[in-house]
BAFI-3210 file (N, C-alpha, C; in Angstrom, 3 decimals, decimal comma, padded with zeros to 6 digits):
// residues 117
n [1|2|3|4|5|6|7|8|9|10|11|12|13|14|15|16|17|18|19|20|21|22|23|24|25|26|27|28|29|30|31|32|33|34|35|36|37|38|39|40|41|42|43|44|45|46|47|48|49|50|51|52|53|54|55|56|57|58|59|60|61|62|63|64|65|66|67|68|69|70|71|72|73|74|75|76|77|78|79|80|81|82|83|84|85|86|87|88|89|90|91|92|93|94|95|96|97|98|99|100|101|102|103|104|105|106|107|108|109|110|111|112|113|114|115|116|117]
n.u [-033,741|-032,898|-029,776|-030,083|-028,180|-026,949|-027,475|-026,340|-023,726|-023,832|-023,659|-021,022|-019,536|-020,014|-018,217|-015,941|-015,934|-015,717|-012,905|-011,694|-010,416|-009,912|-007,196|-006,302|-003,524|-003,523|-005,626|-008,746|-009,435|-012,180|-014,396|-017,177|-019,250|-021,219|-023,706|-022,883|-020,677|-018,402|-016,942|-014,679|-012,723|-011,249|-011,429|-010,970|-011,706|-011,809|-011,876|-014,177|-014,066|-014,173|-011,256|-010,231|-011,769|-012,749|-014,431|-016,052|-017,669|-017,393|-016,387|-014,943|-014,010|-012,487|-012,668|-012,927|-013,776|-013,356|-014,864|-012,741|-010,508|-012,040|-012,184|-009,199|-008,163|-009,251|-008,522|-005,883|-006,629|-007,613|-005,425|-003,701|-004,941|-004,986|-002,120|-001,851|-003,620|-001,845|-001,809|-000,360|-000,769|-003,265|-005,834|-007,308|-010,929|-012,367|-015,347|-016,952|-017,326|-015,841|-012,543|-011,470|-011,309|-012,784|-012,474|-009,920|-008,413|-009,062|-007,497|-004,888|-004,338|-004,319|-002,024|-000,291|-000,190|000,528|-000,494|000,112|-000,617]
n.v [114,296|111,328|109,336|105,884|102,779|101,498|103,117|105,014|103,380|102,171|104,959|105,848|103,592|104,325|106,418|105,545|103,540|105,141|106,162|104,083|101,452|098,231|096,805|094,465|094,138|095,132|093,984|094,269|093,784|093,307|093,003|091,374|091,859|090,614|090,319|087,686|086,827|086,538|087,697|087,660|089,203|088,849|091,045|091,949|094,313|094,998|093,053|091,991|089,823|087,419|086,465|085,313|084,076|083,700|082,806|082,654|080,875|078,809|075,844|073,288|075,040|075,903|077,420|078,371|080,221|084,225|086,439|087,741|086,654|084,764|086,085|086,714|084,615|083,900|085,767|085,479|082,407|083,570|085,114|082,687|081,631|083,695|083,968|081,338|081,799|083,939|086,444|089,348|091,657|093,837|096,333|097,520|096,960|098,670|098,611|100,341|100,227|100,536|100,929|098,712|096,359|093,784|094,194|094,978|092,867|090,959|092,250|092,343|089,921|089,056|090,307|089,170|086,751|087,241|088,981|092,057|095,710]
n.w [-037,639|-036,070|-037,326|-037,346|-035,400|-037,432|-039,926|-039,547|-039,950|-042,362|-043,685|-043,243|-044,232|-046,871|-047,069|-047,224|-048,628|-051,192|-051,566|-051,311|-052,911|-054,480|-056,375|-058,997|-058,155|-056,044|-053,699|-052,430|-049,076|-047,226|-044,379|-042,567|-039,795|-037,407|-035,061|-033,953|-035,552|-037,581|-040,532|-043,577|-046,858|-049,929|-051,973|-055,493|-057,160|-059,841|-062,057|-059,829|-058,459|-056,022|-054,145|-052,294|-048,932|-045,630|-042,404|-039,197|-039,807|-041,442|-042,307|-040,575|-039,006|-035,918|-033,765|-030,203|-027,277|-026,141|-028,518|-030,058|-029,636|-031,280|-034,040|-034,608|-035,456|-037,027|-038,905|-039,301|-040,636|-043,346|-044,174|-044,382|-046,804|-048,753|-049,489|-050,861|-052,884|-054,124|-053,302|-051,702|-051,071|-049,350|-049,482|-046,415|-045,553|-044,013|-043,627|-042,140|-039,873|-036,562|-036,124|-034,116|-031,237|-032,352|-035,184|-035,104|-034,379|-036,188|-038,282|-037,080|-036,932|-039,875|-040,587|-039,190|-040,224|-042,561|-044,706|-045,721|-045,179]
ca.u [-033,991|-031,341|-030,029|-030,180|-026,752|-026,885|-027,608|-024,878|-022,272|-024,055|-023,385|-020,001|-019,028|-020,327|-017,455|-014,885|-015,850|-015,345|-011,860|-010,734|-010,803|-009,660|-007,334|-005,668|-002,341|-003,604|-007,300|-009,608|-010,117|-013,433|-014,706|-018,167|-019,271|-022,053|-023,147|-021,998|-019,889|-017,284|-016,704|-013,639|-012,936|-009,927|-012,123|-010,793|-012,677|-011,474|-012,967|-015,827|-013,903|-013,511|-009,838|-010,231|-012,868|-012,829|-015,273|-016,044|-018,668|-016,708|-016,552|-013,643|-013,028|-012,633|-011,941|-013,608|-013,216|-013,899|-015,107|-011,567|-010,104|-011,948|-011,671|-008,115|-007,854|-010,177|-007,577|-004,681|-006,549|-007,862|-003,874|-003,142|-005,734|-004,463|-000,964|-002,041|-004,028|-000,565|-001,719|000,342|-000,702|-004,111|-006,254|-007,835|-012,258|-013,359|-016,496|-018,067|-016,932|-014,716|-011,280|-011,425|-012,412|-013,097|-011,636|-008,590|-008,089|-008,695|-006,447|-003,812|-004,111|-004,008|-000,828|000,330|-000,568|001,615|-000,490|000,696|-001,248]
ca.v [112,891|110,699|108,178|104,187|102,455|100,732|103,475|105,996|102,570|102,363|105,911|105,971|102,654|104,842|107,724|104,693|103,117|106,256|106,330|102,474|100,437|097,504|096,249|092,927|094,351|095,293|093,397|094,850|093,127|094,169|092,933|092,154|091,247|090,057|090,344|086,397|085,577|087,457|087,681|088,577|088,697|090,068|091,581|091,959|095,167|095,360|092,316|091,958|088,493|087,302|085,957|084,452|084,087|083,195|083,483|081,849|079,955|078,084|074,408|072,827|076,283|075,159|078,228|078,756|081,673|085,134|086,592|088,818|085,426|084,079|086,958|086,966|083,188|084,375|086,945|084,061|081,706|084,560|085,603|081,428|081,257|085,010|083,709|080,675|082,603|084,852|087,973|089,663|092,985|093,963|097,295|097,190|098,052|098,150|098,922|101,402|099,847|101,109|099,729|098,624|095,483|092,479|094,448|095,224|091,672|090,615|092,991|092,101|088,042|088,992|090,933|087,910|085,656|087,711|090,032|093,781|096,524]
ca.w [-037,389|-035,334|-037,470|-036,126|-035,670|-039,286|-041,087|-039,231|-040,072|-043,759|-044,199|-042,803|-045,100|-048,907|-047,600|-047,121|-050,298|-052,429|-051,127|-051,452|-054,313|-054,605|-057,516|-058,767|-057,565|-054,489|-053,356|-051,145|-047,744|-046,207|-043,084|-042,029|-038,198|-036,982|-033,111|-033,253|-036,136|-038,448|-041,816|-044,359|-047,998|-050,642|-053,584|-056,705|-057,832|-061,094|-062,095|-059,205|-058,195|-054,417|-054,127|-051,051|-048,198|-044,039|-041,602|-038,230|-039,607|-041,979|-042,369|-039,873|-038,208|-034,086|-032,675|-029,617|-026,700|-026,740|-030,082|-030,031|-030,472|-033,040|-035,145|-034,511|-036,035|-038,897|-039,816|-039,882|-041,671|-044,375|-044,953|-045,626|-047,858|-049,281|-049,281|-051,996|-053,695|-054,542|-052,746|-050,404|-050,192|-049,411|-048,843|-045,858|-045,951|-042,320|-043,657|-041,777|-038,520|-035,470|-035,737|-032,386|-030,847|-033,374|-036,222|-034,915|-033,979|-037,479|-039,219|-036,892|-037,291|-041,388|-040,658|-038,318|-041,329|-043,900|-045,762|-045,610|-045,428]
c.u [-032,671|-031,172|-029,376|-028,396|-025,961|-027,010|-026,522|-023,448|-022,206|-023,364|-021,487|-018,929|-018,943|-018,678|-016,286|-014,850|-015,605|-013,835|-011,138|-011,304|-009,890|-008,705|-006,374|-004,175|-002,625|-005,200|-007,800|-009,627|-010,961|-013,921|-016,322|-018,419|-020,840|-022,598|-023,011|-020,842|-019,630|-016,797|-015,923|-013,291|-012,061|-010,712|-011,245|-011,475|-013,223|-012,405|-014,347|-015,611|-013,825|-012,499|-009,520|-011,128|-012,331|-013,562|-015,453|-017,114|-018,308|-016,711|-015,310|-013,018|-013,634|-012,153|-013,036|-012,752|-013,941|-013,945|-014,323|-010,417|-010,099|-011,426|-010,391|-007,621|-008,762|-009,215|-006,426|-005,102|-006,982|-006,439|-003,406|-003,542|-005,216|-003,179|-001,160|-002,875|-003,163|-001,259|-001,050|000,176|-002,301|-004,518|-006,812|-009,281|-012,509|-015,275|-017,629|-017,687|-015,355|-013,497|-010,729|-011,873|-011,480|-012,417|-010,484|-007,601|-008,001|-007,902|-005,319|-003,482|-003,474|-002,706|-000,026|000,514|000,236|001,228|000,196|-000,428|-001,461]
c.v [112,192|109,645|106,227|103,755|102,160|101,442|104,317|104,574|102,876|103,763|106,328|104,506|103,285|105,807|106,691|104,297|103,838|106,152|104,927|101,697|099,624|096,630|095,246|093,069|093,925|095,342|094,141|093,457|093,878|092,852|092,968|091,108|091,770|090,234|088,990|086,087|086,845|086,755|088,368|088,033|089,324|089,726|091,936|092,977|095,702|094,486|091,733|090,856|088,288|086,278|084,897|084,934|083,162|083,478|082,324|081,004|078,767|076,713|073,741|074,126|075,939|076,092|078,464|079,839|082,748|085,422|087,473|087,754|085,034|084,712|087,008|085,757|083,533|084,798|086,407|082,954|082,277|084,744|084,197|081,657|082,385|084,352|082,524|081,075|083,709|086,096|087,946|090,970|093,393|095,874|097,309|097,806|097,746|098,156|099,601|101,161|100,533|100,281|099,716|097,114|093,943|092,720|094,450|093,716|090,648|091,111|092,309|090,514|088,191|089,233|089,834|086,791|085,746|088,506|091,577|094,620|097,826]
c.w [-037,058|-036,143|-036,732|-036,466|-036,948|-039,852|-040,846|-039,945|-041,601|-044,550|-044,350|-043,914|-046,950|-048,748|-047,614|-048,492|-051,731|-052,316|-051,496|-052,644|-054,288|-056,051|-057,905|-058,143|-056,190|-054,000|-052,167|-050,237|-046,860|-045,580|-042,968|-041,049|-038,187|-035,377|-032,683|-034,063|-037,080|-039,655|-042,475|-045,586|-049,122|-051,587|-054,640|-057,012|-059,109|-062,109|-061,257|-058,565|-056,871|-054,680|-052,985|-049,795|-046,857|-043,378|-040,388|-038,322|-040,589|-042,042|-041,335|-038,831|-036,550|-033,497|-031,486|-028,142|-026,836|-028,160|-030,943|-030,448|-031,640|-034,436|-035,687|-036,085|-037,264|-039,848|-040,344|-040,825|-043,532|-045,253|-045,233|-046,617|-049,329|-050,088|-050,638|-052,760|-054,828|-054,705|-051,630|-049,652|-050,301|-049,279|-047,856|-045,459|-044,611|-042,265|-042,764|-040,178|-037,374|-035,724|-034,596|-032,137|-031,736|-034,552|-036,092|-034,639|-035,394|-038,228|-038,234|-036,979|-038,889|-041,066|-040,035|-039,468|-042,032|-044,847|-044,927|-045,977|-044,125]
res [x|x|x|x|x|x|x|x|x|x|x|x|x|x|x|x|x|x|x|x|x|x|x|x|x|x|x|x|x|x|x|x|x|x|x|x|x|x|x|x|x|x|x|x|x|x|x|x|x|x|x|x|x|x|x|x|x|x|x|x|x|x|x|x|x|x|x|x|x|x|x|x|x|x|x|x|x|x|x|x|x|x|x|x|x|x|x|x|x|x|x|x|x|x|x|x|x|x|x|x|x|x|x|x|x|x|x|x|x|x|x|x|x|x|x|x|x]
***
């Protein structure tokens, strides 16, 4: 049986998640996209906490453009928000996704921003 795109990503996100953990040193940042709108988030795993949150649907967020853009500006305002929060170094969860594209555009805004990883 062939499986559907979501469940090959699903499957491909459990072997990532065995592997990354997230902890108050060093927070998870996982990633999730949409086919309009992108989402990112530094977990805490230890305690279960989210540390800080961005996404293009946000309240005041004016980015408009391609969606290689927005992401981009997701990933910069994620690492302010990171940045007063007093994280600096993240893990990074692509969650199951290609780092290509939209992801790659968000990891490199974070890194533009000031987290490390």
């Amino acid at each position: 049986m062939k499986l559907t795109k979501e469940a090959r990503r699903v499957r491909i996100k459990h072997g990532i998640r065995k592997k990354i953990y997230g902890s108050a040193e060093r927070p998870r940042l996982s990633v999730f996209r949409s086919n309009k709108e992108i989402y990112a988030q530094i977990i805490d795993d230890n305690s279960g906490r989210t540390l800080a949150s961005a996404s293009s649907r946000d309240k005041g967020f004016e980015a408009t453009g391609p969606k290689v853009d927005i992401s981009k500006s997701v990933g910069q305002i994620l690492a302010k928000k990171a940045l007063e929060a007093g994280v600096t170094q993240v893990v990074f969860d692509r969650n199951g996704y290609l780092y290509h594209g939209r992801i790659k555009a968000l990891a490199e805004g974070a890194r533009e921003g000031g987290l490390n990883f």
